[in-house]
C-alpha positions, 0 to 999 in steps of 0.5 A, spaced: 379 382 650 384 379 654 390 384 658 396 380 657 399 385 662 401 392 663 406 397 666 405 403 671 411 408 673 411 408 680 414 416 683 412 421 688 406 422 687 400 428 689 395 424 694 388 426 692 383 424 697 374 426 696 369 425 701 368 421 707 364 416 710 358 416 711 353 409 715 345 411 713 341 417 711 340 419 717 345 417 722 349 423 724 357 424 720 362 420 724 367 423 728 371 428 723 367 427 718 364 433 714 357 433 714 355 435 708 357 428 705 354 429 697 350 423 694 347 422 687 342 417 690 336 421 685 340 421 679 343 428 682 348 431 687 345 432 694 347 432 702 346 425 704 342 428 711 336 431 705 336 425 701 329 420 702 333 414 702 336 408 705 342 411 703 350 407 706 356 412 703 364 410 702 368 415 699 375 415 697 378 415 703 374 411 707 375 405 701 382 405 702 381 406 710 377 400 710 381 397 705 376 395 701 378 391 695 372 389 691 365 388 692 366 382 696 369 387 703 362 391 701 358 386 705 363 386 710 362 394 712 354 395 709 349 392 714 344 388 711 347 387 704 349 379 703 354 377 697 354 370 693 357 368 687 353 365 680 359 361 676 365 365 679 368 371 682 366 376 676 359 375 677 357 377 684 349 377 686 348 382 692 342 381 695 338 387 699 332 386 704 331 379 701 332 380 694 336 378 689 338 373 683 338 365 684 344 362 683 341 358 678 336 357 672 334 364 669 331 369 674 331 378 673 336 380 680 333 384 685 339 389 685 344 391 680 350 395 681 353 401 676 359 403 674 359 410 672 352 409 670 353 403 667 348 397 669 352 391 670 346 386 672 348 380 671 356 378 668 362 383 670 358 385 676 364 385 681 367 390 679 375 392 682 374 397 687 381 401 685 382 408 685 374 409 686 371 416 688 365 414 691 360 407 693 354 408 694 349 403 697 342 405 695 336 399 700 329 399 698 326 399 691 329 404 686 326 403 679 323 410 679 330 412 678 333 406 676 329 400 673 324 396 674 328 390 676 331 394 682 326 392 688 331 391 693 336 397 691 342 399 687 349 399 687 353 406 684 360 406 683 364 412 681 371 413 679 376 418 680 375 424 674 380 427 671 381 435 674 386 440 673 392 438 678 397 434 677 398 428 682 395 421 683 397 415 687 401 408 688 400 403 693 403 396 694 401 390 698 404 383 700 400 378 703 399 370 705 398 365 700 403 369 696 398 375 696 401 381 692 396 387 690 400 394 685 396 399 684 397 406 682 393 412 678 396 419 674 392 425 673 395 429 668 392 437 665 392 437 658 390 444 657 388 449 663 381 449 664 378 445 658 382 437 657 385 433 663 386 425 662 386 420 669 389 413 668 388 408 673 390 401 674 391 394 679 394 389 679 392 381 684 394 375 684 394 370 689 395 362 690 389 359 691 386 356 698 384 350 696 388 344 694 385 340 688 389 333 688 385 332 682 387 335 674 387 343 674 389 348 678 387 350 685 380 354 686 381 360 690 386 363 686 386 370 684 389 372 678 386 380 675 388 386 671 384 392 671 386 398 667 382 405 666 382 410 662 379 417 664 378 423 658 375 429 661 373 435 656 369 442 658 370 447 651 365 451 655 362 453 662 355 450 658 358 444 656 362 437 660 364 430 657 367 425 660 370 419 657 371 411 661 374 407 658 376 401 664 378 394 662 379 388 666 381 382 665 378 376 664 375 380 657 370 385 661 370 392 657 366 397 660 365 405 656 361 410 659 360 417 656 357 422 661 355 429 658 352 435 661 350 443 659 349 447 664 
């Protein structure tokens, strides 16, 4: 599926913001940090202090302080995690403690990145970094939780969820090379306490560093669009759902359907 392009209204919109950052599982929270920092490292939500794990936590907040635009910023922030690309940009290979994918020929990688929940081990696993809620970077062997090929860790992606406030966001940027980034997210109740929708998109482009003196274009060059579409329904105290939708193009469809009963 390819996106040929879309249009966000740009206005006064609410600015939401969620957690803070935190460095590992047991290092204290920054200063003006809280300290009950949520993480969902054992497939349920708990405080980063009480958590078992190797734990390296961004929020919604620090993602945008520390301007980290995709998974290739992520090792610039989080010690000890290396990224390398396999055939392209799209297929990011992080390697964790010494573990990872081979670049070439076939091999199970070592650490596998999730969207809400979806494993994205090999093809797609660069992931546009917009309208996040929180990252969480898990070190060490994980296949209790996780699966067998994670020996080196995880890493878990959540979007921003539809709730009950109107509001949302806009941003644009402007770089060299002709870097230009928009951005921009909408969240809209349905009905009161029961149905809520949240769209998100991003759009990158950017010339190419590299010049090519032969046939084709420039190397290097950054040309994507990403549009996600959230659907948040709670008929009941007992019951939860949220649908995703997130498209990103070149072709990248990912859907994730999260439920609970409480």
């Amino acid at each position: 599926m390819k996106i040929t392009g879309f249009m966000l209204p740009i206005g006064l919109l609410l600015t939401t913001s969620e957690m803070a950052l935190a460095q590992s599982s047991n290092a204290a929270p920054q200063e003006g940090a809280t300290s009950d920092i949520v993480v969902t490292a054992r497939r349920t939500a708990e405080n980063i202090q009480e958590t078992p794990v190797s734990v390296v936590a961004f929020g919604a907040d620090s993602l945008r302080q520390a301007n980290i635009r995709d998974t290739q910023d992520l090792l610039i922030k989080t010690p000890g995690v290396f990224l390398a690309g396999s055939g392209g940009r799209e297929n990011s290979n992080f390697s964790i403690r010494g573990q990872s994918k081979a670049l070439a020929g076939n091999s199970a990688p070592g650490v596998i990145s999730y969207f809400a929940e979806v494993p994205s081990p090999t093809v797609g696993s660069s992931i546009p970094t917009y309208d996040l809620s929180s990252v969480q970077v898990l070190k060490g062997p994980q296949g209790t939780l996780f699966g067998r090929n994670t020996t080196g860790g995880a890493i878990l992606y959540y979007p921003m969820a539809p709730d009950y406030k109107l509001g949302g966001y806009a941003k644009a940027s402007y770089g060299n090379y002709d870097a230009r980034l928009l951005e921009a997210a909408v969240n809209i109740p349905l009905t009161s306490d029961t149905l809520a929708i949240r769209i998100a998109g991003q759009i990158q482009k950017r010339d190419g560093w590299t010049k090519n003196i032969g046939i084709g274009g420039d190397p290097d060059d950054l040309n994507s669009q990403a549009i996600r579409g959230s659907i948040l329904f709670e008929p009941s105290a007992a019951f939860r759902n949220t649908l995703i939708v997130d498209l990103y193009d070149p072709g990248l469809v990912k859907i994730a359907l999260n439920g609970s009963f409480c």
